[in-house]
Every structure is written in C-alpha cells, then in structure tokens.
PDB file of N, CA, C, O and CB in Angstrom:
ATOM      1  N   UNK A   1      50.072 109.890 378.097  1.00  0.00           N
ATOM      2  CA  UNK A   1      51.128 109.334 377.273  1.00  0.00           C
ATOM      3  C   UNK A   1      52.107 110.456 376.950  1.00  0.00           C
ATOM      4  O   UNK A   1      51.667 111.565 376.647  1.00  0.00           O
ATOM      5  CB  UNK A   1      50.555 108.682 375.971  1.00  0.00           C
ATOM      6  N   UNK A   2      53.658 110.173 377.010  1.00  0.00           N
ATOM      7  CA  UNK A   2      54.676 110.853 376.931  1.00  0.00           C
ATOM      8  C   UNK A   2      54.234 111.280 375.713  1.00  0.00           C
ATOM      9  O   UNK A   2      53.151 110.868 375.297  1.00  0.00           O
ATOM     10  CB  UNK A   2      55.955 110.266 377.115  1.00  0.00           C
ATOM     11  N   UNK A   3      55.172 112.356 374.809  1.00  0.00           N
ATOM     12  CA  UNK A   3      55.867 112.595 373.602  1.00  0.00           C
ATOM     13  C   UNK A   3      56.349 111.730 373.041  1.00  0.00           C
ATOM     14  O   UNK A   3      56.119 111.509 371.853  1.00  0.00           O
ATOM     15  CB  UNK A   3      56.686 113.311 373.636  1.00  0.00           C
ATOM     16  N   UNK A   4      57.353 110.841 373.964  1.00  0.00           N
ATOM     17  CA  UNK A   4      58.622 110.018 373.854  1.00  0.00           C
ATOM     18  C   UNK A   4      57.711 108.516 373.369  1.00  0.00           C
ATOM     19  O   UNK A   4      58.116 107.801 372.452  1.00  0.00           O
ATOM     20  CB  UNK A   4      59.699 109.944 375.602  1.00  0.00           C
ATOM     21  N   UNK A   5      56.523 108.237 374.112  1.00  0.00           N
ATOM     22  CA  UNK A   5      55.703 107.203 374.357  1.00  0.00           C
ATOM     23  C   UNK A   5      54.916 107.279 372.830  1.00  0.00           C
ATOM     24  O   UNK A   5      54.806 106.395 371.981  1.00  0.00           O
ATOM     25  CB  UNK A   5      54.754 107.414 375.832  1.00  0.00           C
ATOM     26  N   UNK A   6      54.457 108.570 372.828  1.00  0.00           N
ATOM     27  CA  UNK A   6      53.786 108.661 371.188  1.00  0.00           C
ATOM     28  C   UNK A   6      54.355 108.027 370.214  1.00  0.00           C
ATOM     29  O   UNK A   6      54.052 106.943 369.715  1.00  0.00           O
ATOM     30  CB  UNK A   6      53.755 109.980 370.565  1.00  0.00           C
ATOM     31  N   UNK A   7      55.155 108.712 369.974  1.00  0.00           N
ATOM     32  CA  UNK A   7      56.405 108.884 369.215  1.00  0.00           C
ATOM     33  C   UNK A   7      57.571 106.954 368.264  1.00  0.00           C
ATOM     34  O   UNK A   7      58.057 106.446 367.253  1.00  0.00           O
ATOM     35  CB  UNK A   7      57.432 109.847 370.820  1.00  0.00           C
ATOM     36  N   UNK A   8      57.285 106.821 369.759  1.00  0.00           N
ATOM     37  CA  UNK A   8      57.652 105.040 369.537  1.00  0.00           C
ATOM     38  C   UNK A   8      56.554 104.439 369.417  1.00  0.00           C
ATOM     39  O   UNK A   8      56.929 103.267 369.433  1.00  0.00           O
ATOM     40  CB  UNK A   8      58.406 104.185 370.744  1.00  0.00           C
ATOM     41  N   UNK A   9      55.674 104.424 369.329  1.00  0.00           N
ATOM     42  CA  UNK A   9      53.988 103.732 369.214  1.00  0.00           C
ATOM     43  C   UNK A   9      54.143 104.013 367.572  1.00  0.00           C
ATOM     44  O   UNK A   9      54.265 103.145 366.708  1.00  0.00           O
ATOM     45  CB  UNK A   9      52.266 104.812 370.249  1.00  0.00           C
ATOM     46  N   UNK A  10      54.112 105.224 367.409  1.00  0.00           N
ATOM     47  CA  UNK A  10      54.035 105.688 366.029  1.00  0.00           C
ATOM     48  C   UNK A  10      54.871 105.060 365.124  1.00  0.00           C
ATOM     49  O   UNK A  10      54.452 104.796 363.997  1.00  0.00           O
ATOM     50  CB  UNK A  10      54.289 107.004 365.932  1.00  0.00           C
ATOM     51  N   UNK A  11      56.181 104.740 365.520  1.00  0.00           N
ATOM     52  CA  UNK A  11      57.285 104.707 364.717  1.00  0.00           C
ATOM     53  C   UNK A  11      57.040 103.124 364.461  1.00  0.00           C
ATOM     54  O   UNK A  11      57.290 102.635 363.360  1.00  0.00           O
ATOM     55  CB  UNK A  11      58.781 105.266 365.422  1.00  0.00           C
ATOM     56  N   UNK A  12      56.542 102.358 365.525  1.00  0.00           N
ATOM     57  CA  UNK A  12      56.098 100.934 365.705  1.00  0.00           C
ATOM     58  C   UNK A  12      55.010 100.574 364.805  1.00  0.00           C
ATOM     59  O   UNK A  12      55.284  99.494 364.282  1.00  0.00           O
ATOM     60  CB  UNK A  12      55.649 100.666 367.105  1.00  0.00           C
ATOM     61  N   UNK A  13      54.065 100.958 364.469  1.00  0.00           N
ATOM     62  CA  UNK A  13      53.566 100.933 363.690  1.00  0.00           C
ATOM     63  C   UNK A  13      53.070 101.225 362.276  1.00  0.00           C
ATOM     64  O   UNK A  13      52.049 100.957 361.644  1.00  0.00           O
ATOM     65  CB  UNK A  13      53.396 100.948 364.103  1.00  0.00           C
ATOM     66  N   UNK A  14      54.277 101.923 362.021  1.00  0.00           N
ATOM     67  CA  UNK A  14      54.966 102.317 361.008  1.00  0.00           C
ATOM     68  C   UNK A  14      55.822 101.560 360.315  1.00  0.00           C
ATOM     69  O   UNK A  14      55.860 101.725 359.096  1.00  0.00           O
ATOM     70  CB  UNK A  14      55.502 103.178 361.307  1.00  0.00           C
ATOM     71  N   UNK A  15      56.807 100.436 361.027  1.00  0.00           N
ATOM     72  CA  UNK A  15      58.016  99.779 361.093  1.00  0.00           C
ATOM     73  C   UNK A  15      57.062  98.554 360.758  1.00  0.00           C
ATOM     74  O   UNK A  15      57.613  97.759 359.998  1.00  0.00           O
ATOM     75  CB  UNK A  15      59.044  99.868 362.540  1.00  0.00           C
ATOM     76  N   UNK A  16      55.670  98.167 361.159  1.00  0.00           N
ATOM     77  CA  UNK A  16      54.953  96.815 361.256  1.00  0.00           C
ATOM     78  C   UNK A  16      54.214  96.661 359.851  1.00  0.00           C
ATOM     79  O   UNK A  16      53.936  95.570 359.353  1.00  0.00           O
ATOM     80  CB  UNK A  16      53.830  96.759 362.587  1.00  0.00           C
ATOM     81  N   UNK A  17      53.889  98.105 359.187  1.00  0.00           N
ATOM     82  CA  UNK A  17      52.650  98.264 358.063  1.00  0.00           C
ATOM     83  C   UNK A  17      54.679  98.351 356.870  1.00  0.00           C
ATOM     84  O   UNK A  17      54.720  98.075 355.671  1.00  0.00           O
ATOM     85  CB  UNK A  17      50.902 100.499 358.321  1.00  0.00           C
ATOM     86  N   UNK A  18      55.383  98.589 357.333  1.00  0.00           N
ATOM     87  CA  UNK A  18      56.612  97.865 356.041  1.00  0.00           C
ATOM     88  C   UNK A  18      57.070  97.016 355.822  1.00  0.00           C
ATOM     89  O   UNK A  18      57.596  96.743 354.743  1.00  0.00           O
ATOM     90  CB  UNK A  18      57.609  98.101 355.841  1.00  0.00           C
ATOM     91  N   UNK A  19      56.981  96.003 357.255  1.00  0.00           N
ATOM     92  CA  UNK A  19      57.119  94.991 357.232  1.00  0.00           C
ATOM     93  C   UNK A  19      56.296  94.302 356.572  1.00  0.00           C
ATOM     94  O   UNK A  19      56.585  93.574 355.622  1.00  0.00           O
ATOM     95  CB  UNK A  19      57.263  94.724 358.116  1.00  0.00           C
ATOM     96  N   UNK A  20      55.162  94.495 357.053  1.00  0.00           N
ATOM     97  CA  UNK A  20      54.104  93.735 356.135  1.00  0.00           C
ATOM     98  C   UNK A  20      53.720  93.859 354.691  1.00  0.00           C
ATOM     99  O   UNK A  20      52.983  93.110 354.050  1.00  0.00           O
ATOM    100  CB  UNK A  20      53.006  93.922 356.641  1.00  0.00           C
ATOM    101  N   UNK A  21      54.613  95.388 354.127  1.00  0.00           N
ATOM    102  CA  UNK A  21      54.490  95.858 352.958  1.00  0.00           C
ATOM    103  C   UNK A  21      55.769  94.728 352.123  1.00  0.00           C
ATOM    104  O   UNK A  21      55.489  94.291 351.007  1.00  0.00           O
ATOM    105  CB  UNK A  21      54.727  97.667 353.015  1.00  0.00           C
ATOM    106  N   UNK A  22      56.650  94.481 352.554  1.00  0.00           N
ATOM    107  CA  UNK A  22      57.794  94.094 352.165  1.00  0.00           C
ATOM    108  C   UNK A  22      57.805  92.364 352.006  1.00  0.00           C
ATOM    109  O   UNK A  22      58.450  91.789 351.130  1.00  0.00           O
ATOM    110  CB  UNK A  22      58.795  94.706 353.181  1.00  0.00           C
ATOM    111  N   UNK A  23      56.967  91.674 353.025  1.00  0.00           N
ATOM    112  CA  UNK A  23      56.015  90.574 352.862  1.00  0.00           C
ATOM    113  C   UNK A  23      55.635  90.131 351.898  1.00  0.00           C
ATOM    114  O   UNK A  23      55.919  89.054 351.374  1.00  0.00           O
ATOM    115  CB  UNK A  23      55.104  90.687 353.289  1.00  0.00           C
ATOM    116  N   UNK A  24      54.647  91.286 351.429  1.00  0.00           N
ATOM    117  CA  UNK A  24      53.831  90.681 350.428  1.00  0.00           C
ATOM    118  C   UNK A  24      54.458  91.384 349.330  1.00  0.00           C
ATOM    119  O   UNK A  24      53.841  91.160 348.289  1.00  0.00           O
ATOM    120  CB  UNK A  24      52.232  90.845 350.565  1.00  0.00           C
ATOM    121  N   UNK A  25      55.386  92.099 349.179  1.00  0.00           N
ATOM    122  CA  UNK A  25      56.206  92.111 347.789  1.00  0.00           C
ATOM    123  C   UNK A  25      56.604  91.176 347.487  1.00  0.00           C
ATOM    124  O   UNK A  25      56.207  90.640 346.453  1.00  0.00           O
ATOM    125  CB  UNK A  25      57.215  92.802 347.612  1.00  0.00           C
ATOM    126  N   UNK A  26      57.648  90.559 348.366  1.00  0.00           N
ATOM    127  CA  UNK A  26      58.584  89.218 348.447  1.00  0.00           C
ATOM    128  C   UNK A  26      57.877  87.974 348.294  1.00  0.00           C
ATOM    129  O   UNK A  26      58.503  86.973 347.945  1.00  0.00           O
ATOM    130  CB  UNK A  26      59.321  89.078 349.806  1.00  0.00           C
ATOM    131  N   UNK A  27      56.551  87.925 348.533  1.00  0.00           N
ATOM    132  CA  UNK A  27      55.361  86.354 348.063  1.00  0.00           C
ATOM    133  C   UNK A  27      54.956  87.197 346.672  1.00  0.00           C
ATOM    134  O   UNK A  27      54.436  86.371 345.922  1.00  0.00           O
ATOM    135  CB  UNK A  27      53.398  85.861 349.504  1.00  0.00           C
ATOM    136  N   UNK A  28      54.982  88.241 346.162  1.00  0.00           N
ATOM    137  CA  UNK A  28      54.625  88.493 344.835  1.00  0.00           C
ATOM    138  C   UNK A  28      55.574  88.169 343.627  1.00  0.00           C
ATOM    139  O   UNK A  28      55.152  87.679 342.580  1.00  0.00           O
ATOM    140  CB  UNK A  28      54.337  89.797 344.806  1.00  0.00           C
ATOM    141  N   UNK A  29      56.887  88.480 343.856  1.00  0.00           N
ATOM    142  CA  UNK A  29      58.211  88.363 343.463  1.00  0.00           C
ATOM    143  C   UNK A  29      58.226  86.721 343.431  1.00  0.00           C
ATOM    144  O   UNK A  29      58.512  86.103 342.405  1.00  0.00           O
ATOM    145  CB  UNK A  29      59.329  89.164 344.523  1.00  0.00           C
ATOM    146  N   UNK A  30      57.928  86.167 344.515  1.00  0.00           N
ATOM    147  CA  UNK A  30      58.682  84.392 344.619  1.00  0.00           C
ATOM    148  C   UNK A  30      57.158  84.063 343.590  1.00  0.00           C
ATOM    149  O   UNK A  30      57.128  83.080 342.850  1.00  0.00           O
ATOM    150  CB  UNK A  30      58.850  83.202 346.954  1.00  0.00           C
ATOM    151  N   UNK A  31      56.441  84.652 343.653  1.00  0.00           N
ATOM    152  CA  UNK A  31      55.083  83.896 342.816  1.00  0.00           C
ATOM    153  C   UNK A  31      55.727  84.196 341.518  1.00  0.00           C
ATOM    154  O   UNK A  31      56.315  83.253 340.990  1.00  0.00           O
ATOM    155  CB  UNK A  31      53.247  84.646 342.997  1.00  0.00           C
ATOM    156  N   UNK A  32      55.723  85.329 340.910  1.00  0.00           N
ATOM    157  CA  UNK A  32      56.325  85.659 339.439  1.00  0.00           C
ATOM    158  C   UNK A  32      57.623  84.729 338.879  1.00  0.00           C
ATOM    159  O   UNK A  32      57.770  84.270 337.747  1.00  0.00           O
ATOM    160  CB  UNK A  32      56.869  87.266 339.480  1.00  0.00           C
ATOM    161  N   UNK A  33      58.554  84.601 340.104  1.00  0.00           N
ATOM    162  CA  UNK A  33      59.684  83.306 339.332  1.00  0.00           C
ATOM    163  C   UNK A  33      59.099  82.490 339.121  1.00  0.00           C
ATOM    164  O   UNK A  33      59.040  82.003 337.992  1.00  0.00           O
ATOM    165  CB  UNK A  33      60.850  82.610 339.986  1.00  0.00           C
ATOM    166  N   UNK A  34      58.324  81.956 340.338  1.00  0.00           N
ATOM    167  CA  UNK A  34      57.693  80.412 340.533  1.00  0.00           C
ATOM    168  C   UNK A  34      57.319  80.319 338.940  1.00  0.00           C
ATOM    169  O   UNK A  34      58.166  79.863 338.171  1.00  0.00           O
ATOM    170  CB  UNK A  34      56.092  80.215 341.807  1.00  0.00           C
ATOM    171  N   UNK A  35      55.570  80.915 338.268  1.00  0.00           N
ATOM    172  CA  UNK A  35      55.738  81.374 337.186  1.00  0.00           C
ATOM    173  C   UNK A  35      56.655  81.007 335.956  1.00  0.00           C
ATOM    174  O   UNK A  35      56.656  79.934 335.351  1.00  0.00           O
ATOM    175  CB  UNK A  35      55.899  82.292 337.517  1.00  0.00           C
ATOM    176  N   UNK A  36      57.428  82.105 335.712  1.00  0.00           N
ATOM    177  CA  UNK A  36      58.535  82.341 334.869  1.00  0.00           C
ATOM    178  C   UNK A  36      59.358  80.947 334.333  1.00  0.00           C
ATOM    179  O   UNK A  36      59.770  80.749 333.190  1.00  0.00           O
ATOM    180  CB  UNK A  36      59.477  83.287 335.692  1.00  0.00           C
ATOM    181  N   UNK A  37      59.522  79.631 336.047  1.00  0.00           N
ATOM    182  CA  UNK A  37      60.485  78.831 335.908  1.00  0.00           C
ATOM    183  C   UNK A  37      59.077  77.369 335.614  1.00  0.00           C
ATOM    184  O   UNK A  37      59.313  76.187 335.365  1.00  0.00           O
ATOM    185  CB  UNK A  37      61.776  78.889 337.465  1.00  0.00           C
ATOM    186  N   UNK A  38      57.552  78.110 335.781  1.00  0.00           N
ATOM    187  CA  UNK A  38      56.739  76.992 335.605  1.00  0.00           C
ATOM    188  C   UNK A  38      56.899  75.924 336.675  1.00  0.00           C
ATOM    189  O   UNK A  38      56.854  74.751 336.302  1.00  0.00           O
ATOM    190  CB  UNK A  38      56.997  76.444 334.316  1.00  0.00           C
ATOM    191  N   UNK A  39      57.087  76.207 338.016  1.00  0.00           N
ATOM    192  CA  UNK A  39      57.439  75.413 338.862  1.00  0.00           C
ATOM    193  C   UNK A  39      55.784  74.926 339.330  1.00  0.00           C
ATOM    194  O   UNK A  39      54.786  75.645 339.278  1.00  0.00           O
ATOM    195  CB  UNK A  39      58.511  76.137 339.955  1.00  0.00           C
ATOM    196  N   UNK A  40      55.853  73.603 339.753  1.00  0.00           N
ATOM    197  CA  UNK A  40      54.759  72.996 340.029  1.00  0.00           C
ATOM    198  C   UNK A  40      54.138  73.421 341.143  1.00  0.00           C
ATOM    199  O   UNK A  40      54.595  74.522 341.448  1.00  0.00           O
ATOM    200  CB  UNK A  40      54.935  71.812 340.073  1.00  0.00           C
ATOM    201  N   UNK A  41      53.096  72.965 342.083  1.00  0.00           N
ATOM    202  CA  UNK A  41      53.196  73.411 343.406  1.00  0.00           C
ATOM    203  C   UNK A  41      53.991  72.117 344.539  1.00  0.00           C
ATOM    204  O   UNK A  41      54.488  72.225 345.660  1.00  0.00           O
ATOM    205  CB  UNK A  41      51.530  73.816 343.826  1.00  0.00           C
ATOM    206  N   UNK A  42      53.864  71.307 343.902  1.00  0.00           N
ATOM    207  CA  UNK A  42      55.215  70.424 344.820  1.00  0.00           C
ATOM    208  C   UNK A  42      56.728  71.413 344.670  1.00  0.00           C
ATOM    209  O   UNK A  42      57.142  72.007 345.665  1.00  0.00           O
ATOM    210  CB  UNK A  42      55.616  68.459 343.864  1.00  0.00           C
ATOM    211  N   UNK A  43      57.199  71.470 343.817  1.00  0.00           N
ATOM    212  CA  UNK A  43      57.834  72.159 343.338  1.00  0.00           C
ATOM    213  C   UNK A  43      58.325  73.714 344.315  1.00  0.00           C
ATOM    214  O   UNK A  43      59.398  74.290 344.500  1.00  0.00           O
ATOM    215  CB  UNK A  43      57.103  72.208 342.158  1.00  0.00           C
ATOM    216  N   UNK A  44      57.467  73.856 344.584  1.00  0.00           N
ATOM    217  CA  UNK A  44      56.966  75.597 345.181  1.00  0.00           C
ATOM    218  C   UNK A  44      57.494  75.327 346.714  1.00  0.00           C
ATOM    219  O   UNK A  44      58.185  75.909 347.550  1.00  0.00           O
ATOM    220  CB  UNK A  44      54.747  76.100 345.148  1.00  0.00           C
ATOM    221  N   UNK A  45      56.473  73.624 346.536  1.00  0.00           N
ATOM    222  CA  UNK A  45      56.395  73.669 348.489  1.00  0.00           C
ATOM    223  C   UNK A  45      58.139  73.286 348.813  1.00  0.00           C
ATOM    224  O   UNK A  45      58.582  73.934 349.762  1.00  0.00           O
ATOM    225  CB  UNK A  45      54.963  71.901 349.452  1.00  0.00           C
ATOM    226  N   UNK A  46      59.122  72.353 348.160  1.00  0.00           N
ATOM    227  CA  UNK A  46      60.091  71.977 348.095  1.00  0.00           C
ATOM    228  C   UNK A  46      61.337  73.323 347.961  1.00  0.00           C
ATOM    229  O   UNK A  46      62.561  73.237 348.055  1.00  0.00           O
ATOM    230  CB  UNK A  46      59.887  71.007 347.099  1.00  0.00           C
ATOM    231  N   UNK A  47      60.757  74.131 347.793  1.00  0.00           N
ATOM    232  CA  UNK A  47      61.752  75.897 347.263  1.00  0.00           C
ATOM    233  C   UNK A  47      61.745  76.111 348.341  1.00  0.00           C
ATOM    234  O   UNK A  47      62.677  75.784 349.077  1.00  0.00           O
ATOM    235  CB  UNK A  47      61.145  77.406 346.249  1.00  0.00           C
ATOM    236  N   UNK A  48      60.355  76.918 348.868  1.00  0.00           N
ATOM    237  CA  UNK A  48      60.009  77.299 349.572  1.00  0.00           C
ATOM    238  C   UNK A  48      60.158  76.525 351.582  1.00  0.00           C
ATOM    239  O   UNK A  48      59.861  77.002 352.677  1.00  0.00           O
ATOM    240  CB  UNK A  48      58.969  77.467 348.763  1.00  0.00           C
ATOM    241  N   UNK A  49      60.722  75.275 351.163  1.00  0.00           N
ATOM    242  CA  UNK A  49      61.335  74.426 352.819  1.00  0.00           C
ATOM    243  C   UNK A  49      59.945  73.680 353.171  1.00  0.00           C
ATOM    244  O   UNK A  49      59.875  73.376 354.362  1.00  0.00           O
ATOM    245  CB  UNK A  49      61.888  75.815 354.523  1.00  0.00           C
ATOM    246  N   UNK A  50      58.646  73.263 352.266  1.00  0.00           N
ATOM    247  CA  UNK A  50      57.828  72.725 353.302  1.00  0.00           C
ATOM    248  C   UNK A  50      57.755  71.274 352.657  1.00  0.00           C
ATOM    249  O   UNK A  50      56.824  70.534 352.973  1.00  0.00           O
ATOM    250  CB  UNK A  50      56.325  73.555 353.570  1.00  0.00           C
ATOM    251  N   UNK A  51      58.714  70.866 351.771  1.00  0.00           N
ATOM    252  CA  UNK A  51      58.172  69.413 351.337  1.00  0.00           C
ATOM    253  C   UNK A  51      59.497  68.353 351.392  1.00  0.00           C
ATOM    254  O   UNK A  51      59.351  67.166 351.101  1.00  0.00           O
ATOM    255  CB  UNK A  51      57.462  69.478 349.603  1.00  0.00           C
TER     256      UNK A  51
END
C-alpha cells in the first residue's frame, strides 16, 4: 500500500467516525426539541417525514 493509499484510507475513516459523530448529535438535538415542544410520537414521526 502507497503513502498516498494510506493516507486516503485514513482520512476515510476519519471523515465516516464524524459523520457518524454528527448523526447522533443531530438525533440528540431533534430528541431534546421533540421534548421541550412535548411532541407526541405521531407527532415526531410527522416532523421527522414518516407519517
């Protein structure tokens, strides 16, 4: 394996563990309004595009 090959492997999986960090901020955040506004879970599913 290149330098070049390392290097982007690394950066890739780096880029995947913030993504996934940034994920589950953003379902922590929409849970705390949800919360805050006392929204039901119909409510949640209807915000959120599934109802």
């Amino acid at each position: 394996m290149t330098a070049k090959q390392l290097a982007y492997e690394t950066i890739s999986a780096f880029v995947q563990r913030l993504e996934e960090q940034l994920d589950s901020y953003k379902n922590h955040i929409n849970r705390l309004v949800y919360q805050l506004y006392d929204l039901t879970e119909e409510e949640i599913k209807i915000v959120e595009g599934e109802g």
